[in-house]
DRENLUM-268133 format. One record per residue: residue in three letters; residue number from 0; x, y, z of N, C-alpha, C in turn. Coordinates in steps of 0.02 Angstrom, whole numbers, plus 50000, padded with zeros to 5 digits. Example, Ala and Ser with C-alpha at 12.3 -4.5 7.8 and 13.67 -1.06 7.14 Angstrom:
residues 2
Ala,0,50660,49716,50390,50615,49775,50390,50660,49835,50390
Ser,1,50642,49888,50354,50684,49947,50357,50645,50002,50394
END
This chain:
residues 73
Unk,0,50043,49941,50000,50000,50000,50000,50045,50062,50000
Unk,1,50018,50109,49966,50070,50153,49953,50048,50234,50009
Unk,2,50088,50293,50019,50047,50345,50033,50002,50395,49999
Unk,3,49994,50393,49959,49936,50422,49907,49851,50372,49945
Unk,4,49858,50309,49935,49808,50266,49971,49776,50272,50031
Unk,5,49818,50274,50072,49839,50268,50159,49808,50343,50179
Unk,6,49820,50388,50147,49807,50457,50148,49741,50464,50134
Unk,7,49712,50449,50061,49645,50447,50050,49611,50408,50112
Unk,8,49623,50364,50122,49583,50311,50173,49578,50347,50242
Unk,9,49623,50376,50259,49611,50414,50341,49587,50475,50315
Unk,10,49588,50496,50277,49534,50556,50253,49462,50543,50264
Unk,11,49435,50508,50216,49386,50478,50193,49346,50435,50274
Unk,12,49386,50396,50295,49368,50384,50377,49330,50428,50410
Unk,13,49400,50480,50415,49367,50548,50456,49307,50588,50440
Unk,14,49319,50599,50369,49249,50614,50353,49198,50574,50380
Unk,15,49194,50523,50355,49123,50474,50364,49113,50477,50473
Unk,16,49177,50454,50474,49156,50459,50574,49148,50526,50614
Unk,17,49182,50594,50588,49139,50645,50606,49081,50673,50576
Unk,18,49049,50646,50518,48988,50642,50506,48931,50596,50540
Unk,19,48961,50559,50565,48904,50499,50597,48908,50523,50657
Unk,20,48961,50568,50692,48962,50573,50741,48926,50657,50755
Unk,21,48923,50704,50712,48903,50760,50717,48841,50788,50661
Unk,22,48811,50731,50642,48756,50726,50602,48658,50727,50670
Unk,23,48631,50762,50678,48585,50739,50703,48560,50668,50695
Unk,24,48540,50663,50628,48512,50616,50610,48548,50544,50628
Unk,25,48587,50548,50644,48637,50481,50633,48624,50455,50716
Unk,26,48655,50384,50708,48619,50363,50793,48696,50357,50818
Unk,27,48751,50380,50793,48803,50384,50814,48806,50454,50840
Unk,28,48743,50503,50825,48754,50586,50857,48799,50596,50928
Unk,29,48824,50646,50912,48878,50667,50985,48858,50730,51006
Unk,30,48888,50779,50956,48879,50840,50954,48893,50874,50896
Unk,31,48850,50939,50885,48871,50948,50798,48926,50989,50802
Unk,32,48968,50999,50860,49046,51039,50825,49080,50971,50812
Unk,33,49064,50906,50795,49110,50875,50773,49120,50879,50675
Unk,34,49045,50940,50665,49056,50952,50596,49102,50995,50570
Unk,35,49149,51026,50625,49210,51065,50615,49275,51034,50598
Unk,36,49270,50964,50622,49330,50899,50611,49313,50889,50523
Unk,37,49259,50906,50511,49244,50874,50439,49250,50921,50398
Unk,38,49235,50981,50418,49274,51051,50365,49354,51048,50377
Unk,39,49365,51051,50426,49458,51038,50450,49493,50995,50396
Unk,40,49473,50940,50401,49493,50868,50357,49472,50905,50272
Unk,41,49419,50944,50245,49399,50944,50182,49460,50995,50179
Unk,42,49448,51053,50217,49513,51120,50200,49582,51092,50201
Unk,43,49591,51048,50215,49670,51005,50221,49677,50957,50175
Unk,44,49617,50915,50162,49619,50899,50048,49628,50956,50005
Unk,45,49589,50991,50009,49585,51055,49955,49653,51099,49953
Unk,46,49696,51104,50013,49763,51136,50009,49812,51092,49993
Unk,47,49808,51044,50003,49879,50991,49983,49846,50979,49913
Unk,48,49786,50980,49880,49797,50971,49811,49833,51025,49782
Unk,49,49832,51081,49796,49856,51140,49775,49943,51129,49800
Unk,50,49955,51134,49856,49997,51114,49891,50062,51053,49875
Unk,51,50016,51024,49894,50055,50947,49878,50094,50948,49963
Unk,52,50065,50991,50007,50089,50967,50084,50043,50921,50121
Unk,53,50069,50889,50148,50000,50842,50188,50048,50809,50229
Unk,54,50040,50819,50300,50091,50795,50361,50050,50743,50368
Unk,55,50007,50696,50354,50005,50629,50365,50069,50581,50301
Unk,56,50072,50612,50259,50117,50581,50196,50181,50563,50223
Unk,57,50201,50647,50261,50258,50656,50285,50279,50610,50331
Unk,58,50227,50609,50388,50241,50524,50439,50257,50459,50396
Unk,59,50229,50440,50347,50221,50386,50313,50307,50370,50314
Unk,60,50297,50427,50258,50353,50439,50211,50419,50409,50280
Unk,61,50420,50438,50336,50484,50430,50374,50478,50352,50420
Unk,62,50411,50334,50408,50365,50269,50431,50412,50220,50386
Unk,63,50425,50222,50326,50448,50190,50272,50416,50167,50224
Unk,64,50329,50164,50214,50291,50168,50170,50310,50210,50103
Unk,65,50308,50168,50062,50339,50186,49973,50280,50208,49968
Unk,66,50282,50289,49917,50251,50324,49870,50226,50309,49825
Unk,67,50186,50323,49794,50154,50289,49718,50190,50308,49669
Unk,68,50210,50261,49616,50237,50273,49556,50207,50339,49525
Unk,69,50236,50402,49499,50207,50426,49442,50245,50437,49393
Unk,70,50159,50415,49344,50189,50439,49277,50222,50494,49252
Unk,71,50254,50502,49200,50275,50560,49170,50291,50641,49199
Unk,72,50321,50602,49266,50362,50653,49318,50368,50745,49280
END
């Protein structure tokens, strides 16, 4: 598994569990400032696409988890 993967996946997590968790509707409800974890997590996709920074990569990366091949560098 590479960090491009690993990255999406604890994204995507967080989304979905501070939504279940700060959703009324959901029977996992907590409280709805956990819908601030889920803007937090979206504003921290949206800048590393621009970016290309993302300190979960960076752990990986020194973790020893290999990067994804890209094409046409």
């Amino acid at each position: 598994m590479t960090t491009d993967r690993i990255v999406r996946i604890v994204a995507g997590s967080f989304v979905l569990l501070s939504l279940s968790l700060g959703a009324e509707a959901s029977p996992l409800y907590h409280s709805s400032y956990w819908l601030w974890f889920t803007a937090f997590v979206g504003a921290n996709l949206l800048q590393s696409g621009f970016t290309r920074f993302c300190p979960l990569e960076i752990v990986l990366k020194k973790l020893g988890v290999p990067e994804a091949c890209r094409k046409g560098g």
